[in-house]
Structures are given as C-alpha cells and as structure tokens.
GUTI-537321 format. One line per field, with one value per residue: residue number from 0; residue in three letters; x, y, z of N, C-alpha, C in turn. Coordinates in steps of 0.1 Angstrom, whole numbers. Last residue first. Layout:
pos	(NUM, ...) .
code	(ALA, ...) .
npx	(X, ...) .
npy	(Y, ...) .
npz	(Z, ...) .
capx	(X, ...) .
capy	(Y, ...) .
capz	(Z, ...) .
cpx	(X, ...) .
cpy	(Y, ...) .
cpz	(Z, ...) .
//
This chain:
pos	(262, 261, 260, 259, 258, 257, 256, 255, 254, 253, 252, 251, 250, 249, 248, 247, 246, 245, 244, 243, 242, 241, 240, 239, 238, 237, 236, 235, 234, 233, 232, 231, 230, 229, 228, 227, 226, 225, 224, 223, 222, 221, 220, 219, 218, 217, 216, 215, 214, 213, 212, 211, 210, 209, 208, 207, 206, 205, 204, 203, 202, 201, 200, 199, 198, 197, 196, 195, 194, 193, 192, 191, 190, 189, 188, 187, 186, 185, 184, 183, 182, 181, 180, 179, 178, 177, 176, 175, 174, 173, 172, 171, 170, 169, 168, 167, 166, 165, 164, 163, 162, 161, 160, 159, 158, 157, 156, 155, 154, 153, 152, 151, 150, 149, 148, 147, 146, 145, 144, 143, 142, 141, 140, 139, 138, 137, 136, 135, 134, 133, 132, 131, 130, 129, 128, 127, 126, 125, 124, 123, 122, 121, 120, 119, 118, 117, 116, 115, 114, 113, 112, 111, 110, 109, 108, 107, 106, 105, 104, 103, 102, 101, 100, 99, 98, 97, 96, 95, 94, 93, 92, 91, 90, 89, 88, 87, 86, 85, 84, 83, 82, 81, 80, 79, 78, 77, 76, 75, 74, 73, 72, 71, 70, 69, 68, 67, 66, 65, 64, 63, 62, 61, 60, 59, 58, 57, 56, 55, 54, 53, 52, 51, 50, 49, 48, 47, 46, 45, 44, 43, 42, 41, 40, 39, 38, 37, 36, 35, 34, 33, 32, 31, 30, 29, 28, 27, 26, 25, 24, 23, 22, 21, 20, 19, 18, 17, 16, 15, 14, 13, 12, 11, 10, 9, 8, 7, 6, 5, 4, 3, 2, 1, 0) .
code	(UNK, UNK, UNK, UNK, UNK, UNK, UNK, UNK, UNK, UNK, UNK, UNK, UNK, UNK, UNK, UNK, UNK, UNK, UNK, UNK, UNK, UNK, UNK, UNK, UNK, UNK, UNK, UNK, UNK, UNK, UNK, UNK, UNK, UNK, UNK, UNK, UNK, UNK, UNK, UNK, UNK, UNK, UNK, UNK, UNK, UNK, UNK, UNK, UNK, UNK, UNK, UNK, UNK, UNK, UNK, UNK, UNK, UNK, UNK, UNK, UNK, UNK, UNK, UNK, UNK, UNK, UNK, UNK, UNK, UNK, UNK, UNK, UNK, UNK, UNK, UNK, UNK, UNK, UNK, UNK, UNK, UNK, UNK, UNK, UNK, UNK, UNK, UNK, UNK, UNK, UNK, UNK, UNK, UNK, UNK, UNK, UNK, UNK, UNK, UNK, UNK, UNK, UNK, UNK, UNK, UNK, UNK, UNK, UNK, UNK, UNK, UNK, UNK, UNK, UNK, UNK, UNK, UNK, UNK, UNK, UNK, UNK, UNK, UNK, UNK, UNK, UNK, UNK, UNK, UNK, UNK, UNK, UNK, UNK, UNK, UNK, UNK, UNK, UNK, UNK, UNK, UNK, UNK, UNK, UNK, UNK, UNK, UNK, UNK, UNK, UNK, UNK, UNK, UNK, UNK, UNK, UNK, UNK, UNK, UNK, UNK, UNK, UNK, UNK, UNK, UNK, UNK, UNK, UNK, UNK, UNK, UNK, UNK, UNK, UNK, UNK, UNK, UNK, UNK, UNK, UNK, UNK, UNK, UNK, UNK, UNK, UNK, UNK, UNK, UNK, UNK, UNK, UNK, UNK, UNK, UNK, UNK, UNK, UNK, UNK, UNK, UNK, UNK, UNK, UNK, UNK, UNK, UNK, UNK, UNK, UNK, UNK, UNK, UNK, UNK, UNK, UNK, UNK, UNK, UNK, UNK, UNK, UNK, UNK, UNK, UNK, UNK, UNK, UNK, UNK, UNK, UNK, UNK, UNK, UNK, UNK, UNK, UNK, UNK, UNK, UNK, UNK, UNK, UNK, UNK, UNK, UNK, UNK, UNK, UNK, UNK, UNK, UNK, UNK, UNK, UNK, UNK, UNK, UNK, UNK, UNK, UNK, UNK) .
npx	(-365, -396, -425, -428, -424, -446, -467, -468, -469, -492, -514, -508, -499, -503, -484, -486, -508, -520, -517, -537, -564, -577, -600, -572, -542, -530, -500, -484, -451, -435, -432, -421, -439, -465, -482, -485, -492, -517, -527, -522, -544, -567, -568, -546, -527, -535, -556, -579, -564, -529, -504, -473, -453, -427, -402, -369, -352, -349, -362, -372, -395, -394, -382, -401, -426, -405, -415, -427, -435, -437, -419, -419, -436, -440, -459, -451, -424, -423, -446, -427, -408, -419, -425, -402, -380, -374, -357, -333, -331, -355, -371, -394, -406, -411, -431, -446, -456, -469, -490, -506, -508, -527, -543, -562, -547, -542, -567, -588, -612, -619, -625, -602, -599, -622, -612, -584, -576, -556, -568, -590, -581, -554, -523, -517, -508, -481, -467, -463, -466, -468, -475, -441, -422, -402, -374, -343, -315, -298, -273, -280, -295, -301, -325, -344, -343, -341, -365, -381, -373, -380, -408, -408, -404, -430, -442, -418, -399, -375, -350, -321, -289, -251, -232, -222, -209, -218, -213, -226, -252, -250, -247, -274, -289, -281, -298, -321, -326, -322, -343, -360, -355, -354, -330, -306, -291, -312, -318, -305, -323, -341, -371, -353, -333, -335, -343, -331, -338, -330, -322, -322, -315, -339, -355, -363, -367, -396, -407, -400, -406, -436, -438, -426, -424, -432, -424, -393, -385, -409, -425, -425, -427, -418, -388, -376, -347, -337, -323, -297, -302, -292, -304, -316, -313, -298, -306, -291, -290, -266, -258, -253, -231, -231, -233, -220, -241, -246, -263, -264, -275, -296, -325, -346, -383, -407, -441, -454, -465, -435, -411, -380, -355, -315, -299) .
npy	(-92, -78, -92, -92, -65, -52, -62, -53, -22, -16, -17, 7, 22, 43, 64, 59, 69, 96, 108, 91, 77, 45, 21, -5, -6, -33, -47, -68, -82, -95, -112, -91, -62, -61, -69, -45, -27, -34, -31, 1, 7, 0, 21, 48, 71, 87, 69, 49, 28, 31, 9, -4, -38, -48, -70, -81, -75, -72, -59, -62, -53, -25, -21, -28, -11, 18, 41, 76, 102, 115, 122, 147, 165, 203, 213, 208, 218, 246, 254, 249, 271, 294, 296, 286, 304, 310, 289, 274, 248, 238, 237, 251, 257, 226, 219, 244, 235, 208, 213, 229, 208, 193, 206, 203, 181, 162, 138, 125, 132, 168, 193, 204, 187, 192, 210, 198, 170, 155, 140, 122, 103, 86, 75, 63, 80, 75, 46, 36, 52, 48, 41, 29, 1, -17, -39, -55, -44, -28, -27, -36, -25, 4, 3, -6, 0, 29, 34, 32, 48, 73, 67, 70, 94, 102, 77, 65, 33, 16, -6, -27, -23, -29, -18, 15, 34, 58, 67, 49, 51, 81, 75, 61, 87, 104, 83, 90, 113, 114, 99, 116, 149, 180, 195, 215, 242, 225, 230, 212, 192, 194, 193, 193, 199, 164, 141, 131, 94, 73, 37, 18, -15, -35, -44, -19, -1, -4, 6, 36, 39, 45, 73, 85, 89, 115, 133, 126, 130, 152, 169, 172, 137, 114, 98, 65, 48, 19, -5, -32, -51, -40, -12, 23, 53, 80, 107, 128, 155, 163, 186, 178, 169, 145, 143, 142, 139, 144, 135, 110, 79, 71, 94, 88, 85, 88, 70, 54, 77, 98, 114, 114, 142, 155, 172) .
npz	(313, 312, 313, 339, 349, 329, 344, 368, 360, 345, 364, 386, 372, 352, 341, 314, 304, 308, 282, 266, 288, 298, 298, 301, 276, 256, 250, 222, 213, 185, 166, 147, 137, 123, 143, 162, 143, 139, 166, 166, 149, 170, 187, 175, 196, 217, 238, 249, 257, 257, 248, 244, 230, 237, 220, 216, 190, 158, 137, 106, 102, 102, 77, 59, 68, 78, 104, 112, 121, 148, 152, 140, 139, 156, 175, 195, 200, 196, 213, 234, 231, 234, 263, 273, 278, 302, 316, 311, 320, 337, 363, 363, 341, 337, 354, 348, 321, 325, 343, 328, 312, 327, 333, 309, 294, 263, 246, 247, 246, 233, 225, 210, 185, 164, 151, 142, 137, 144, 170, 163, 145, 164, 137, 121, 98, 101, 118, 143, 171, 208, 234, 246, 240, 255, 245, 256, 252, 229, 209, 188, 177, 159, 149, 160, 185, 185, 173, 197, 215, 203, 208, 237, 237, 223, 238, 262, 267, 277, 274, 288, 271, 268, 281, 299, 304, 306, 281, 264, 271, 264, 235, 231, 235, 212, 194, 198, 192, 166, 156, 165, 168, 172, 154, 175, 190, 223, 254, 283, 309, 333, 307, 273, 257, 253, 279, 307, 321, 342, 348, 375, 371, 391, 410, 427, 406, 401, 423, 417, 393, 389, 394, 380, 347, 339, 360, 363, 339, 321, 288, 261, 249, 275, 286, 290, 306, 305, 330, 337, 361, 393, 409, 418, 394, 379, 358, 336, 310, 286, 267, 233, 214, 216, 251, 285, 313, 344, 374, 397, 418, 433, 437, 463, 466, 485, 485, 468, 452, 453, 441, 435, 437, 432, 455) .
capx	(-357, -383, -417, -430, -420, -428, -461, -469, -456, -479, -515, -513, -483, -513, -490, -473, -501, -521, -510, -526, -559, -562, -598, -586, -548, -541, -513, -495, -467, -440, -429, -424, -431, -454, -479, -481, -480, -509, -529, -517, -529, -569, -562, -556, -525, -533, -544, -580, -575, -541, -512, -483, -460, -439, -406, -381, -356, -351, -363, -356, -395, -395, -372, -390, -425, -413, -408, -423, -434, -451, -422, -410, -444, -436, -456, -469, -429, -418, -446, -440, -399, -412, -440, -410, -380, -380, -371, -336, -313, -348, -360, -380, -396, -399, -415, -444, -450, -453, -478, -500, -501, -512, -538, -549, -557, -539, -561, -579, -604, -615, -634, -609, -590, -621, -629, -584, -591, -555, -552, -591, -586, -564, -531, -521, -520, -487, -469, -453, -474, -462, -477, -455, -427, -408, -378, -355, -323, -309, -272, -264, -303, -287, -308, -343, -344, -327, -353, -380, -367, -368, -400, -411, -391, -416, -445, -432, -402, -386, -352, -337, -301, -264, -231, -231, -196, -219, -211, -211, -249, -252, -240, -266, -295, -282, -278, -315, -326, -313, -323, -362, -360, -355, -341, -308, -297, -296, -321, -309, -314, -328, -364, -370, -349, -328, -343, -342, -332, -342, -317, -329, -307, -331, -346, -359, -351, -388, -407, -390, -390, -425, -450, -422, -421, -436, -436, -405, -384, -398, -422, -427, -425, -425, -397, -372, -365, -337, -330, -303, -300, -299, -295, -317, -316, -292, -307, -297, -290, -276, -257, -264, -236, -236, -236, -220, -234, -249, -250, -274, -262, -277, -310, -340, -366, -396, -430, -446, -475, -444, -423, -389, -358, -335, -301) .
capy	(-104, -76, -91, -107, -75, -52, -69, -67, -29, -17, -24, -9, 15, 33, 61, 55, 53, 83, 112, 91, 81, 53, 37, 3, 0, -21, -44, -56, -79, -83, -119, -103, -65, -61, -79, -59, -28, -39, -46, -11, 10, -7, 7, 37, 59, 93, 73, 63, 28, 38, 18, -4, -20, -49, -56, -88, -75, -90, -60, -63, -67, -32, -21, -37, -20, 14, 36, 59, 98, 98, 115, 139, 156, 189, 217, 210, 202, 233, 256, 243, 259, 290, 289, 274, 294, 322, 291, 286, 264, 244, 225, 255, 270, 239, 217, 243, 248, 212, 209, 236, 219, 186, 204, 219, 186, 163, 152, 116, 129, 151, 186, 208, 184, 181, 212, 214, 178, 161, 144, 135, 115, 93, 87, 58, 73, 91, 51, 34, 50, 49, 52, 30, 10, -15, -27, -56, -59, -32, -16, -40, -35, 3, 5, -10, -11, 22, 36, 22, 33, 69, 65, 51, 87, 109, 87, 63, 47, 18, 5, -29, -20, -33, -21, -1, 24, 48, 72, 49, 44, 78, 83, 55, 73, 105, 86, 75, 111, 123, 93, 98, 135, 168, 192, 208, 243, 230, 228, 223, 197, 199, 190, 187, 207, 173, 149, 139, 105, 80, 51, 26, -2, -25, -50, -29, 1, -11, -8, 28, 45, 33, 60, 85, 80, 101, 136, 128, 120, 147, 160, 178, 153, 120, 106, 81, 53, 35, 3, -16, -52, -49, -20, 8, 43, 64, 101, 113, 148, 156, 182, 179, 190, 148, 137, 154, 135, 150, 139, 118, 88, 69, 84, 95, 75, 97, 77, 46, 67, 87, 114, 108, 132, 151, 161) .
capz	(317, 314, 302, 333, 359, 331, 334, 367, 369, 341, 356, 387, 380, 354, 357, 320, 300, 318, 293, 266, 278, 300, 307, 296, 293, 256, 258, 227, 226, 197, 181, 146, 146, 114, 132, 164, 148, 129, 163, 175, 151, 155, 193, 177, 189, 204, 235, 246, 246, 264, 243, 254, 229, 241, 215, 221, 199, 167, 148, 112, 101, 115, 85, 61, 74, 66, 96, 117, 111, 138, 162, 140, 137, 151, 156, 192, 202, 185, 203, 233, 235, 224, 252, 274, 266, 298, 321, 305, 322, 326, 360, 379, 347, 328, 355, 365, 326, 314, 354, 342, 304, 322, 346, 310, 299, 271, 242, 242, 256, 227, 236, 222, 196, 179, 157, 151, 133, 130, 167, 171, 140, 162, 151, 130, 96, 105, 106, 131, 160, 197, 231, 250, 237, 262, 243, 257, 252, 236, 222, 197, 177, 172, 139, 149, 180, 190, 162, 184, 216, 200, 193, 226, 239, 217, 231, 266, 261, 278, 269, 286, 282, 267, 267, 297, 304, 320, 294, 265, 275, 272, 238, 232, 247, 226, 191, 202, 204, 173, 154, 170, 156, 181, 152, 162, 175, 213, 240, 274, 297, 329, 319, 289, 255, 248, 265, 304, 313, 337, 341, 364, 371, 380, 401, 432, 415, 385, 423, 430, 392, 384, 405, 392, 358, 329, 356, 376, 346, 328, 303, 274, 250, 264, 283, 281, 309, 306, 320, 332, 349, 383, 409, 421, 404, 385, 370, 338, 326, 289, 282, 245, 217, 204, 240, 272, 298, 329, 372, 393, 412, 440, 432, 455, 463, 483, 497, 477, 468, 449, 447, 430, 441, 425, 446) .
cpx	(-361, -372, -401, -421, -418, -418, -449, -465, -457, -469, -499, -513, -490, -503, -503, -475, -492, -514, -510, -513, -541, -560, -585, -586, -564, -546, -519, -502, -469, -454, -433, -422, -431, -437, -470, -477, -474, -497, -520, -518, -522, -550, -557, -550, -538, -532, -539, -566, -585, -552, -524, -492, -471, -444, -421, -388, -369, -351, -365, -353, -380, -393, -380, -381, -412, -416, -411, -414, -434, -449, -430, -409, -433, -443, -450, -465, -441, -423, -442, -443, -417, -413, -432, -423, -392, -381, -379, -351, -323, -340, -351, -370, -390, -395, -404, -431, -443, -449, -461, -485, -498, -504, -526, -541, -551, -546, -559, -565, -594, -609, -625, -617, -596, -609, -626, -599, -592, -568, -551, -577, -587, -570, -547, -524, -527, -500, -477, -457, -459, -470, -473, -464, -442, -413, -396, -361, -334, -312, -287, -263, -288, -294, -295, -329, -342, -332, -338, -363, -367, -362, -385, -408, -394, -405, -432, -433, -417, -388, -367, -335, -312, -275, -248, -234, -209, -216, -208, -202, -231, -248, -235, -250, -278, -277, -272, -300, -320, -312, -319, -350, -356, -362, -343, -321, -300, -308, -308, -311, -316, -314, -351, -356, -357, -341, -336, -337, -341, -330, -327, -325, -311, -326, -339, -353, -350, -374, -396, -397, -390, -414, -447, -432, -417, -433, -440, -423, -394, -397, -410, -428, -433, -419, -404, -385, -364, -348, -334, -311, -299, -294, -305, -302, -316, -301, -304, -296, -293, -279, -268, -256, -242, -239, -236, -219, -231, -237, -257, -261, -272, -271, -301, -325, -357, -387, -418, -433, -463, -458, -433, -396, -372, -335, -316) .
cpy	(-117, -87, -85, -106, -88, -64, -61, -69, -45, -27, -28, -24, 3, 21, 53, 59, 53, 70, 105, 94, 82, 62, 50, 18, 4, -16, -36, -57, -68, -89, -105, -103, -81, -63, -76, -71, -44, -35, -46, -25, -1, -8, -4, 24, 47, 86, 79, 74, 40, 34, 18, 9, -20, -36, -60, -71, -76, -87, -69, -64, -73, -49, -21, -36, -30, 1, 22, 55, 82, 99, 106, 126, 144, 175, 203, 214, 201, 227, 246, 244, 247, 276, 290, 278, 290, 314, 299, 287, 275, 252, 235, 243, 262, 249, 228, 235, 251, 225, 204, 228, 228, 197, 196, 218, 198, 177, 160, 131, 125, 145, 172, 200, 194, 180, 204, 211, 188, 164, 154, 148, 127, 105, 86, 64, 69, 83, 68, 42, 46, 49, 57, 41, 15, 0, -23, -45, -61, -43, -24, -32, -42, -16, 5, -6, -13, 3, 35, 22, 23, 53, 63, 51, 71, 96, 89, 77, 53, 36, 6, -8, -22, -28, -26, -2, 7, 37, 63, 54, 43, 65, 81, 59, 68, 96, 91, 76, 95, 122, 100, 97, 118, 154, 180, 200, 232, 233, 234, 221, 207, 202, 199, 190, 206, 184, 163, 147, 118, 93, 62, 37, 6, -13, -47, -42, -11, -12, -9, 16, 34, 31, 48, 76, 78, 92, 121, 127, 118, 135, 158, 178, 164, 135, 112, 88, 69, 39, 12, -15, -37, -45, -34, 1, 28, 58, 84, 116, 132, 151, 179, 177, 188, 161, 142, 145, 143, 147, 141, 132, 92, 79, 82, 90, 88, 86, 83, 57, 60, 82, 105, 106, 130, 146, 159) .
cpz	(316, 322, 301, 321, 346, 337, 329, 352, 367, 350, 346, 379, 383, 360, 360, 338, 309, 313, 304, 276, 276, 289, 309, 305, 283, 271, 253, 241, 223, 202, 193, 159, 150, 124, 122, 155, 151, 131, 150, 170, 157, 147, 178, 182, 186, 192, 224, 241, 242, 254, 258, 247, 237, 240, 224, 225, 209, 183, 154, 126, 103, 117, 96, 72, 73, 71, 83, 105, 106, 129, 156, 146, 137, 147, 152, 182, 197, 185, 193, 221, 226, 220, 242, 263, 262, 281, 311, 305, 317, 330, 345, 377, 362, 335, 347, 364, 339, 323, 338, 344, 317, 313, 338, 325, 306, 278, 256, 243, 253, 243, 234, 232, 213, 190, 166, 158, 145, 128, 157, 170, 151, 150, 147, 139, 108, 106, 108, 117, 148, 189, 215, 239, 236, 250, 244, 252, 252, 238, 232, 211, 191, 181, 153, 141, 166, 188, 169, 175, 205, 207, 192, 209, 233, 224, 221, 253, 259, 278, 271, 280, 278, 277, 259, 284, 306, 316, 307, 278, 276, 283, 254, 234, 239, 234, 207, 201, 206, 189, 160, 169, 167, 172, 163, 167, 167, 199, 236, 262, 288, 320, 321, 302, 268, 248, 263, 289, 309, 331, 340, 361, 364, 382, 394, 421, 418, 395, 411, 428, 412, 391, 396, 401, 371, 340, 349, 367, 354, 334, 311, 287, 258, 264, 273, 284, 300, 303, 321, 326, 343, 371, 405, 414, 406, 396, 371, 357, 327, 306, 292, 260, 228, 208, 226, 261, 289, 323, 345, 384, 405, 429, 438, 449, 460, 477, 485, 482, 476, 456, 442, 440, 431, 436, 443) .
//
C-alpha cells in the first residue's frame, strides 16, 4: 500500500484502490475522516509530491481524497487530450465511485484548473474550492513563462531537483516507465491549462472560491487581484518567498487557512 512521508512521520491510507472513469484507470488514495476533499495534482506530479506535508493534518478533519491524473503517477495515459473538462469529468466520475455527492476540491496548477472548471460547470458536485496556482486568462502568466532567453535563469521556473524528482516518480509509479520524456514533452507543449474562461462564466461561480498564489509563481500577483474580482466573494492569498513548485509545501502558511476557509 502507498504511503505519505512527511515531517509529521508516515500516514498511510485507509483505502487506496482505481476507478474506471471516462477510459482512465484512475488511482485515488482515501485518507482521514470528515467532510471530503480532493486533492488534484499539478502536472507532472503526484499525490506524494503536491501533497504530502498536507495529506496528515487536512486527515485529521477530512476525507482526503488524493488523486492521481490521467498520465501521473499511477495512472495511465490514454489517447485523449489532458484539458481542465477532461479532468474535471474524471474527478466527478470519481466522486460517483465513492458514492459522494458533494466535496471541498483543492487544486494546485493543472489540477486548480480543473477545480475551476468543476466550479464553474459541475457547481452540484463542490463545496468549497481551494485553487492554487491558476490563471483565468493566457495573459496572466509571467513573462518569464513565454520568453525562451528567460526561462533559464527565472526563479519562478521549476529546478532541475524538480525534473529529478518528475522522473524518479514516473519510472517507479507509471504502468509505463519508458513514456516519460514522451510523456513531458506533451505536458511542456500544452497550454490547456491557461487557457481559462470568459469572465461571464466565472461571474457564475457560487462556490465559496480561495485562490492561492506563490509571489514568485507562474501566475502574476497583478493576475491574481483581477481573478479575485471577477470571482464574486473569492479570497486571494499570496505566499511570500514561494515560487510555483513551493505553493503547495508551504504547510506553514497553507494549513491555518485551509483550516478557516474549509467548512
């Protein structure tokens, strides 16, 4: 069985086991007890990797779902495009699975898109929505992001101790180890993830919405602030000192306000 390595020592799930979604044999892991929530991953990542210095304080109130994407982790890629609708159709495939009607949703990048676009067109399925790392529009990436000269030195631009440890989970978590610089390729091509959506259809979002951003993160902070205004009633944090691949292990500053804003 997985487990979750942490400061706070080893969790490992009460249940752990794969959905068959929409073609995907999808994994999830089941921790703690409480309300639900699911925990999506960025691209190229895993459960363990986006949330494992979360996964045992969030257990002690929640039913934490961690899931691993179509492509990540233990699931396998299929013949179809990884898009925000294709991953939220997933997540709520999922939820049918485990027979829950409703869940907090927390998404960090690629998975904070697809929490969006389970807020915004599956609004019956979430209660709360926790998105980290996001952009509603292309526009709202860093320049460092879309200028080849800068993405080399940029901090804001993941590190090669974070392309060791994509490669280190893929080959000993993937059905298909011998994928991965294919597999990287897509994800670092794609753009399906910033494309976003128009402002009428965030101004539809009645879920109680907290976007988290790194002030070094792919996403300006400047981004952010008109997020927050075309989302009625959303929160913004901003982590200081956090580039992007750090938004979601900054457990110091995250956990207290999960705690406030979930439930």
């Amino acid at each position: 069985m997985a487990e979750v390595q942490s400061a706070h020592g080893t969790l490992r799930p009460r249940q752990s086991g794969y959905a068959d979604v929409n073609g995907v044999h999808m994994y999830y892991e089941v921790y703690g007890g409480g309300s639900p929530l699911v925990l999506l991953h960025g691209g190229m990542l895993t459960i363990e990797l986006n949330f494992a210095q979360l996964i045992p304080t969030l257990a002690g109130k929640h039913q934490v779902i961690g899931v691993e994407l179509q492509g990540h982790g233990r699931t396998a890629d299929i013949d179809r495009a990884i898009t925000p609708a294709a991953l939220a159709s997933d997540v709520v495939g999922l939820l049918d699975h485990l027979s829950i009607d409703r869940a907090h949703v927390f998404g960090h990048s690629m998975g904070g898109a697809a929490a969006m676009e389970l807020a915004i067109n599956r609004p019956d399925r979430v209660r709360a929505v926790v998105a980290a790392s996001v952009s509603v529009r292309p526009d709202g990436l860093h320049e460092d992001l879309t200028d080849p000269d800068k993405q080399a030195t940029s901090p804001r631009m993941p590190t090669q101790q974070d392309f060791i440890d994509f490669q280190q989970a893929y080959l000993r978590l993937s059905p298909h180890p011998e994928h991965f610089d294919e597999f990287l390729a897509v994800m670092s091509a794609s753009d399906a993830d910033t494309r976003g959506w128009s402002d009428e259809q965030l101004a539809t979002i009645s879920s109680p919405v907290l976007l988290v951003l790194g002030d070094r993160d792919f996403t300006t902070v400047e981004h952010g602030a008109l997020m927050q205004r075309l989302i009625s009633g959303s929160q913004l944090a901003v982590l200081p000192d956090t580039p992007h691949m750090q938004v979601t292990r900054r457990a110091d500053l995250l956990l207290p306000m999960l705690d406030r804003f979930l439930d």
